[in-house]
C-alpha positions in Angstrom: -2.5 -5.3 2.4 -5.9 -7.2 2.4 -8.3 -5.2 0.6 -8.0 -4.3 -3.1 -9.3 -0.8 -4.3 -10.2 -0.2 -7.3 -7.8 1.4 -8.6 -5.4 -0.4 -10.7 -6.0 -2.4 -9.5 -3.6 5.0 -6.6 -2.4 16.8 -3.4 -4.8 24.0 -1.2 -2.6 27.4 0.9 -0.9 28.4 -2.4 -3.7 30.4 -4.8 -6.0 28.0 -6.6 -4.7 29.2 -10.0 -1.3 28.5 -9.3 -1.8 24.9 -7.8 -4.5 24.1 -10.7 -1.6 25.1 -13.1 1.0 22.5 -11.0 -1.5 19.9 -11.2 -1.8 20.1 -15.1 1.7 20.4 -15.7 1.8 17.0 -13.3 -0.9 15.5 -15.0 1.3 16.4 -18.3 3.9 13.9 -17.2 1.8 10.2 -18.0 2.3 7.6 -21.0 -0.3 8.3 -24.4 0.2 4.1 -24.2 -2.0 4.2 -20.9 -4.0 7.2 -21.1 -1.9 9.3 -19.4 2.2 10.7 -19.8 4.7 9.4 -18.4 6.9 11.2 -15.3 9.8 12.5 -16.0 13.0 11.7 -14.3 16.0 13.5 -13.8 20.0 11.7 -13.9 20.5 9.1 -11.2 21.9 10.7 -8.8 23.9 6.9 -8.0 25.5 4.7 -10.0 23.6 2.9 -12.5 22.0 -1.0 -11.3 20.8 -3.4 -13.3 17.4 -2.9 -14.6 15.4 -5.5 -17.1 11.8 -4.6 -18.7 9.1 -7.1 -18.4 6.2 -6.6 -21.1 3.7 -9.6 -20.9 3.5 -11.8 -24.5 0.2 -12.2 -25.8 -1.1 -15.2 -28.4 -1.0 -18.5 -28.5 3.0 -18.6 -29.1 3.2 -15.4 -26.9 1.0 -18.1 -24.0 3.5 -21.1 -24.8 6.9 -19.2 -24.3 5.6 -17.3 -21.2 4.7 -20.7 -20.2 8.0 -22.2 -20.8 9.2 -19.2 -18.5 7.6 -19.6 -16.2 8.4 -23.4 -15.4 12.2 -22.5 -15.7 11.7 -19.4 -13.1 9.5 -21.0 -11.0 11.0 -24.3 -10.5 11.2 -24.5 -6.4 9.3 -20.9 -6.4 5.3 -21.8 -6.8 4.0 -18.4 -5.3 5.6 -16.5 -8.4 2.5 -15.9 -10.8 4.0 -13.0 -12.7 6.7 -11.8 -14.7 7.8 -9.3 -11.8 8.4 -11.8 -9.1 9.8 -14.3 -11.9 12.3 -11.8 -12.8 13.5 -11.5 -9.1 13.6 -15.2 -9.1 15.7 -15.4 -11.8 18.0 -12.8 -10.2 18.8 -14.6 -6.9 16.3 -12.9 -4.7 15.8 -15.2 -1.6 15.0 -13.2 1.4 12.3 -11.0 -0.2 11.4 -13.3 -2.8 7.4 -14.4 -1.6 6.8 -10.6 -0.1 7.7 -9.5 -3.6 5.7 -11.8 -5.1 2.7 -11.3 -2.9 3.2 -7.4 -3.6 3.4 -7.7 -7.2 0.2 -10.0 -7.3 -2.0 -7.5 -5.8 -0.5 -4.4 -8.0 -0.9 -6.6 -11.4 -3.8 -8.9 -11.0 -6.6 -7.9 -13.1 -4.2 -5.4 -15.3 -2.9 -5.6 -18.2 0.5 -4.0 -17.7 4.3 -3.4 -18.5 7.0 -3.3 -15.6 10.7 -2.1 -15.4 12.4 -4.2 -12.5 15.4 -2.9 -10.7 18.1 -4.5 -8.4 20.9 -3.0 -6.2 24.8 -3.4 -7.0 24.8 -6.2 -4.3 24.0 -9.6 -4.8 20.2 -10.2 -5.3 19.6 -11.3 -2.0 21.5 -8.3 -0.3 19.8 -5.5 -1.7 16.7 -3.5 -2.7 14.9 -4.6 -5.4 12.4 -2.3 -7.4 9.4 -2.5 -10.0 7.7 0.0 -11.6 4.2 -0.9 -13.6 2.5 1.0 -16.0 -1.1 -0.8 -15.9 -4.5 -0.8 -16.9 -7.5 -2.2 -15.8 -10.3 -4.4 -18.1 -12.4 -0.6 -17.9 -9.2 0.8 -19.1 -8.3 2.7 -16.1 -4.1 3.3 -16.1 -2.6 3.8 -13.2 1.0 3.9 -12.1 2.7 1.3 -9.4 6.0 1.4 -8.4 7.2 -0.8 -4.7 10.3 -1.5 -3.2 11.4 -4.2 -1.4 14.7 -5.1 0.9 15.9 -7.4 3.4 16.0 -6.2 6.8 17.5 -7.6 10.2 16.2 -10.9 11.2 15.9 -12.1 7.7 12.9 -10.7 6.9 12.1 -8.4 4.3 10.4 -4.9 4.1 8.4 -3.4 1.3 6.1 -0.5 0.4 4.5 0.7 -3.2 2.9 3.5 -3.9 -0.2 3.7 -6.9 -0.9 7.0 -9.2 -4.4 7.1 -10.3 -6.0 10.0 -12.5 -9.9 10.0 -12.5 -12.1 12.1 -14.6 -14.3 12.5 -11.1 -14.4 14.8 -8.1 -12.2 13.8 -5.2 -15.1 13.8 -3.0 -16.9 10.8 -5.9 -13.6 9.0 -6.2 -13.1 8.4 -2.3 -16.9 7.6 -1.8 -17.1 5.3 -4.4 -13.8 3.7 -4.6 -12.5 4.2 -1.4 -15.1 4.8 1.2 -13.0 2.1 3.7 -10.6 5.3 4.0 -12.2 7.4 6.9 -10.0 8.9 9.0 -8.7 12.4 8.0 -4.8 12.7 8.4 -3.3 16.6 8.6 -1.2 16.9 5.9 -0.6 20.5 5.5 -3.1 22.1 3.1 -1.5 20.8 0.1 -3.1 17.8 0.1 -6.7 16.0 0.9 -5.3 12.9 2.7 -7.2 9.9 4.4 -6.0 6.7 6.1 -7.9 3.1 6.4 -6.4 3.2 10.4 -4.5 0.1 9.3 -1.2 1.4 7.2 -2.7 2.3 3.9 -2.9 6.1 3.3 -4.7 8.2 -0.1 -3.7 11.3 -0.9 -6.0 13.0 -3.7 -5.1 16.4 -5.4 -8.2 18.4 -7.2 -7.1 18.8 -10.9 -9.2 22.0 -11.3 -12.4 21.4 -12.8 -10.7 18.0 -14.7 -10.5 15.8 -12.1 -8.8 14.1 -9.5 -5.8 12.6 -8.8 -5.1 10.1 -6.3 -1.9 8.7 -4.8 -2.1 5.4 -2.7 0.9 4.2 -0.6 1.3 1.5 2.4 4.4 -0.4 3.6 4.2 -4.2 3.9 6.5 -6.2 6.8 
């Protein structure tokens, strides 16, 4: 996870029509508050965990409290720079506290975003903790983040997040020009255009017809 893409900073043997017509009705699913709609979600299929909503204050007030937050959540903590990371703070998270803060950093720096933050029914520090971020960038590209991160044996910690990026480009323009580090092909089926930087990061792009392109970025941090 050293290199930052730009993009938030993110799927042919079925006919064209049908899978241009899947693509719009998945493109129909992003927020109007970031450009796109939002994805739907059915009933969790497990009981339900905590979760807590983190939307960044702005103004000079908006700067002080946030401030004021920040000193309380960070006392002891100084790699938590963002209201993610400060929220798993706050929570108990020990193990996975600075991989979730270095994770959070790269999927929010430079964005203006929003975030949802999840923990398990365990204590803090024994179970998965989640964030998803609806973002936008100062060109206002949106994009959609979520990661996961859990302790594993050895006390260490084990995360991976996943970006959802539409562009108004080709597939073809988007990975030459945003992504041209990703150069190895990887077989995927035929459902899906997907490309690996040979060092754990993979992008997946689906042709949205003649609209587009979106892109799906995932790699798992250890």
């Amino acid at each position: 996870m050293t290199s930052r893409e730009q993009i938030h900073p993110v799927l042919v043997s079925r006919p064209r029509r049908f899978l241009v017509g899947s693509a719009m009705a998945a493109v129909a699913l992003v927020t109007i508050a970031f450009g796109y709609y939002a994805l739907a979600v059915g009933e969790s299929v497990v009981g339900a965990t905590e979760a807590v909503a983190q939307t960044p204050t702005t103004g000079a007030r908006g700067k002080r409290l946030a401030a004021n937050e920040r000193a309380k959540a960070t006392a002891g903590n100084p790699e938590q720079h963002n209201t993610i990371s400060r929220q798993a703070a706050e929570w108990g998270a020990g193990t996975c506290l600075a991989q979730i803060g270095r994770v959070s950093d790269f999927l929010t720096t430079g964005q203006s975003y929003a975030a949802l933050s999840r923990k398990g029914a365990a204590s803090a520090d024994e179970s998965m903790f989640s964030a998803t971020i609806a973002g936008a960038d100062k060109n206002g590209l949106a994009s959609i983040s979520s990661f996961v991160s859990a302790p594993v044996a050895g006390d260490r910690c084990n995360s991976a997040y996943q970006t959802v990026v539409a562009f108004t480009n080709s597939c073809a323009e988007v990975r030459e020009g945003r992504f041209h580090r990703f150069t190895t092909k990887v077989e995927l089926g035929n459902a899906a255009e997907s490309w690996t930087d040979g060092k754990g990061a993979y992008l997946h792009m689906l042709p949205v017809g003649d609209r587009g392109c979106v892109v799906v970025k995932t790699e798992m941090v250890f």
